[in-house]
N, C-alpha and C positions, 0 to 999 in steps of 0.2 A: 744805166749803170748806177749804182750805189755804193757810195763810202762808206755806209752806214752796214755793216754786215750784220742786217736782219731781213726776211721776208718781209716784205711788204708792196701791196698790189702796184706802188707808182715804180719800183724799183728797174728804172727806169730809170733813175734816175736818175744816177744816178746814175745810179747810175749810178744802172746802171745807172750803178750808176752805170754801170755802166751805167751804170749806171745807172741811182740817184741812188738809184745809190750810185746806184745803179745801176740800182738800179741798180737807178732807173736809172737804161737805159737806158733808160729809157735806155737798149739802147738804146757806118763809116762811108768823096772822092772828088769834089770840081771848084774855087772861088776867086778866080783869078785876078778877077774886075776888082775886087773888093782890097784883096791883095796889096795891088799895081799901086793903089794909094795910099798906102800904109807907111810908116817911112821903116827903110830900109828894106823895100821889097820893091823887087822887080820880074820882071818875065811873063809870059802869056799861060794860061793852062793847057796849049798844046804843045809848051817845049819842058813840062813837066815830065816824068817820066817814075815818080817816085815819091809819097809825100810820108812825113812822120811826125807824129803828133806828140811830146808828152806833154800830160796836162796835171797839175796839183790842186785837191778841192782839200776846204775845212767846213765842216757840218759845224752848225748852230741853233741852239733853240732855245728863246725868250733870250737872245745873246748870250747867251752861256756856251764854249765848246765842248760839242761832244762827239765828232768825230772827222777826221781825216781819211782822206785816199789818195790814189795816183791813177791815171787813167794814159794805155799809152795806144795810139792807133797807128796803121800802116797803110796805105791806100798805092796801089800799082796799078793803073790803068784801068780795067774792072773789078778789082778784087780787093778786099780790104779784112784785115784781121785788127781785134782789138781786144786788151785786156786791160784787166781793174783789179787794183788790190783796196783795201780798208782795214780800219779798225776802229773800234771805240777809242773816246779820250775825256777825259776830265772829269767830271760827277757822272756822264753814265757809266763809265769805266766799273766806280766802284759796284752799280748794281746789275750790270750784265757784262763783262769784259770779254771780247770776242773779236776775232780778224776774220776776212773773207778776201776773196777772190774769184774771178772768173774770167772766161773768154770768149770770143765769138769769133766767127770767119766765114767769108760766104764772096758773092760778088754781086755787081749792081746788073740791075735789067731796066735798061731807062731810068730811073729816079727813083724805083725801086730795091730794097735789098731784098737779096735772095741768101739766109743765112745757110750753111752747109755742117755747122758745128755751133754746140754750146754748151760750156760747163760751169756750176756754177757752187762752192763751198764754202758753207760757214763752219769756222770750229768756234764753240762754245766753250767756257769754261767748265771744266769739270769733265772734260771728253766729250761730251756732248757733238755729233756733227750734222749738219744736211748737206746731202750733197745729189743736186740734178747734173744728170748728162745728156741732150741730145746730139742727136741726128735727123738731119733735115734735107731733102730733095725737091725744088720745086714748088718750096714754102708746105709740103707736107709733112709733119714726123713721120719718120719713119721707125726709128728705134728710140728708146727712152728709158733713162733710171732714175727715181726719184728715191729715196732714202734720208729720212720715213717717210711713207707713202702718206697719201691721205686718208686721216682715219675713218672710219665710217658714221656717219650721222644723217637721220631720217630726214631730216632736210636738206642736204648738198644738192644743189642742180647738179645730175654727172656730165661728164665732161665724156662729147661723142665721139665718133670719129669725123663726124662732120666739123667737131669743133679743133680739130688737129692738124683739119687744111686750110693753105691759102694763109698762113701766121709767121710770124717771126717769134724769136726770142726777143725777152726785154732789152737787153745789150744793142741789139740790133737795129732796136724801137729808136734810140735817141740816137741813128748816124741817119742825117736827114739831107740825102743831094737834094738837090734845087736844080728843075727841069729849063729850060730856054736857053738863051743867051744875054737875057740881061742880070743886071743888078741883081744875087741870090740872097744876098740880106735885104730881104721883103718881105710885103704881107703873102705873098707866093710859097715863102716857106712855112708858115704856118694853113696854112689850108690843106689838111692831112687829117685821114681818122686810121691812124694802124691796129691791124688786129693781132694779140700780142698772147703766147701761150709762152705761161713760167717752167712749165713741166709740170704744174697741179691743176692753177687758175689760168681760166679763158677770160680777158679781158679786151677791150678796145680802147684805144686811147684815142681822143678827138679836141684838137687844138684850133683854134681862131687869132688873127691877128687881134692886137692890143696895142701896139705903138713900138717905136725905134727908138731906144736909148742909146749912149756910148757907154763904153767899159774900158776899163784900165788893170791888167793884172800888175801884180807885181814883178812880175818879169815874165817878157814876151807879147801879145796880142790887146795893144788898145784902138779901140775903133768902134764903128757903129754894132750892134745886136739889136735882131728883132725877137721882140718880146710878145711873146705866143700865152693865151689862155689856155690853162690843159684841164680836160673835162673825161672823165672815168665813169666807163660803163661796163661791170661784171656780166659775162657771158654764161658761165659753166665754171663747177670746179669749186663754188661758196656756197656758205647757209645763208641767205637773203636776210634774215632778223639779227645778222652778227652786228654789234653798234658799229666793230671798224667800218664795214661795206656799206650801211647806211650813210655814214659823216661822208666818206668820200663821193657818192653819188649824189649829194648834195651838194657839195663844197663846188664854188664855183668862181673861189679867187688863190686857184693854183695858178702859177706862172713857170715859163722858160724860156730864160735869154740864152738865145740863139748863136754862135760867134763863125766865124768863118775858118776852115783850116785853109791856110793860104796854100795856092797854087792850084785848088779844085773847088768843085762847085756845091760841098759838103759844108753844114753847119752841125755842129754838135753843142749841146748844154754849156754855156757858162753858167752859167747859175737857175737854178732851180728855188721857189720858194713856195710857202703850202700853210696856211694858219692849222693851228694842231689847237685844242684845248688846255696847254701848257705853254702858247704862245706860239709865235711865229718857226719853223723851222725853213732854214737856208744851208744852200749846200751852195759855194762858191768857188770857183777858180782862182788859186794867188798865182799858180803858173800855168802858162797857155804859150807853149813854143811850139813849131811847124818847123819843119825845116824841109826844105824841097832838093831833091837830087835830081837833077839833071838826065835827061837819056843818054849823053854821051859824056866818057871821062873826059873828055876838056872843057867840060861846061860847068865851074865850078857849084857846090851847093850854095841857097837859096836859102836864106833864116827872117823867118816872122819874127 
C-alpha cells in the first residue's frame, strides 16, 4: 500500500501502501501471542471473531514531509478486505499534487492470500487519472483494466499469461499471516518471496530477516516489530535499461517493520524505509489501532 499516490514498483508499500504506498503494499488475519502482552490487551485468537485495523502513515524524504495516508483493514476468520487512501503534502505538493486510493479483498489459504479484487486510482492534477482494476481467482487474473495501458517500447519484457498466475496484487503483498503457533513477530515472518502483478509490472518481492526493534505510534500499537530486508526483482511488464528498475535491483538497504494486528496472526508495514538519491525516504505509522470484536455480543470488543 502506498500513501504516496504515484506508481511505483515497491508500492507496496505502502502501501500499498497499501500500500507504500502502498503501495506498497506492499500489500491482511492471526497475533494473538503478541497481543496478550501488550497492555491493554487480552484474549486468545480463537475467541476473536472479527478484527479492524485503522492505521495513519506520513511519508518523508531527506526529513522533509511529503506525504500522508490512512490505511484501514478488516479480517473475519478467512477473509480480509483492505483499503488505502493518500495524498501529496508539503514541497512535493507544489510540484505534483495528486490523491489516490485503492482496495483489495480476497481470503487466506494457510498463510497465504488469495486476493479476489483490486483497484487502484490515482488523480493527478490537471485531470490527469490512472486507474487499475482487477479480478482475481485462484491467484490468476482473470479480468483486468489498466488505463493508460502500457505504452509500447522495443524493449518492454511483455508480460505473459504465464506471468498473470499464481500473483497477488501489491495491497495484498504487504498483509503477511505468520504460519505455526508460536511467536509471529519473527524472523518466520520475513522468510517470504511474493510474486506481485500491479496490472502492468510483474515483479517479486523477496525479504530476509534483519533484527527486532520496538515501535511506539502515536496512538495505539507499541511493541516489538520485526524488521525484514526487502529485495525487488522485475519479472515482465519493464524496459531493463530504465535507471528507476536498475537502482532498485540493486538497492539492498530497503527495510520493513513488521507490527502485529492484535488478535490474529497477521503483520502488516509499520514503517517502510528505502534510500532514494534525494535521501532517505520513510513512510511511518503515527496511528496503528486494532480493535477486536468478539464472536459473541456479550463479549465486549477488544482495543490495541
Amino acid at each position: 500500500m502506498s500513501v504516496l499516490p504515484q506508481r511505483f514498483p515497491f508500492a507496496a508499500a505502502p502501501a500499498t501502501f497499501a500500500a507504500v504506498v502502498c503501495v506498497m503494499a506492499a500489500l491482511a488475519a492471526d497475533a494473538g501471542h503478541v497481543a496478550a502482552a501488550q497492555a491493554g490487551q487480552v484474549g486468545q485468537v480463537g475467541q476473536v471473531g472479527q478484527v479492524h485495523l485503522e492505521a495513519e502513515y506520513t511519508a518523508t524524504l531527506a526529513g522533509l514531509p511529503i506525504g500522508h495516508g490512512a490505511w484501514t483493514i478488516e479480517i473475519a476468520e478467512d477473509q480480509y478486505t483492505a483499503a488505502a487512501s493518500g495524498a501529496t503534502s508539503g514541497l512535493l505538493r507544489i510540484f505534483t499534487g495528486a490523491r489516490g486510493s485503492g482496495a483489495s479483498r480476497g481470503s487466506f489459504n494457510g498463510d497465504q492470500t488469495m486476493p479476489t479484487s483490486y483497484v487502484a486510482t490515482i488523480d493527478y492534477e490537471h485531470g490527469k487519472i490512472d486507474d487499475v482494476r482487477m479480478a482475481l481467482a485462484g491467484g490468476t487474473v482473470k479480468d483486468l483494466f489498466a488505463d493508460p495501458p502500457l505504452y509500447p517500447h522495443p524493449d518492454r519484457i511483455p508480460v505473459s499469461d504465464a506471468d498473470r498466475r499464481g500473483v497477488v496484487d501489491p495491497m495484498s503483498s504487504t498483509i503477511n499471516r505468520v504460519g505455526g503457533n508460536g511467536d509471529p513477530v519473527s524472523p518466520l515472518a520475513c522468510a517470504r518471496k511474493v510474486a506481485v502483478f500491479d496490472g502492468r509490472v510483474r515483479y517479486d518481492l523477496r525479504s530476509e530477516f534483519k533484527r527486532i526493534e520496538r515501535v511506539k505510534a502515536e496512538r495505539g500499537y507499541q511493541g516489538p516489530a520485526v524488521v525484514c530486508a526487502v529485495y525487488f526483482e522485475p519479472i515482465s511488464g519493464y524496459v531493463p535499461d530504465r535507471a528507476v528498475i536498475k537502482y532498485l535491483v540493486a538497492l539492498r538497504d530497503a527495510e520493513v517493520w513488521l507490527a502485529p494486528i492484535a488478535g490474529t496472526r497477521v503483520l502488516v508495514p509499520f514503517r517502510f524505509s528505502m534510500p532514494t538519491p534525494l535521501g532517505l525516504g520513510v513512510l511511518q505509522a503515527t496511528q496503528f489501532v486494532a480493535a477486536a470484536q468478539a464472536p459473541h455480543p456479550s463479549v465486549s470488543a477488544k482495543t490495541q
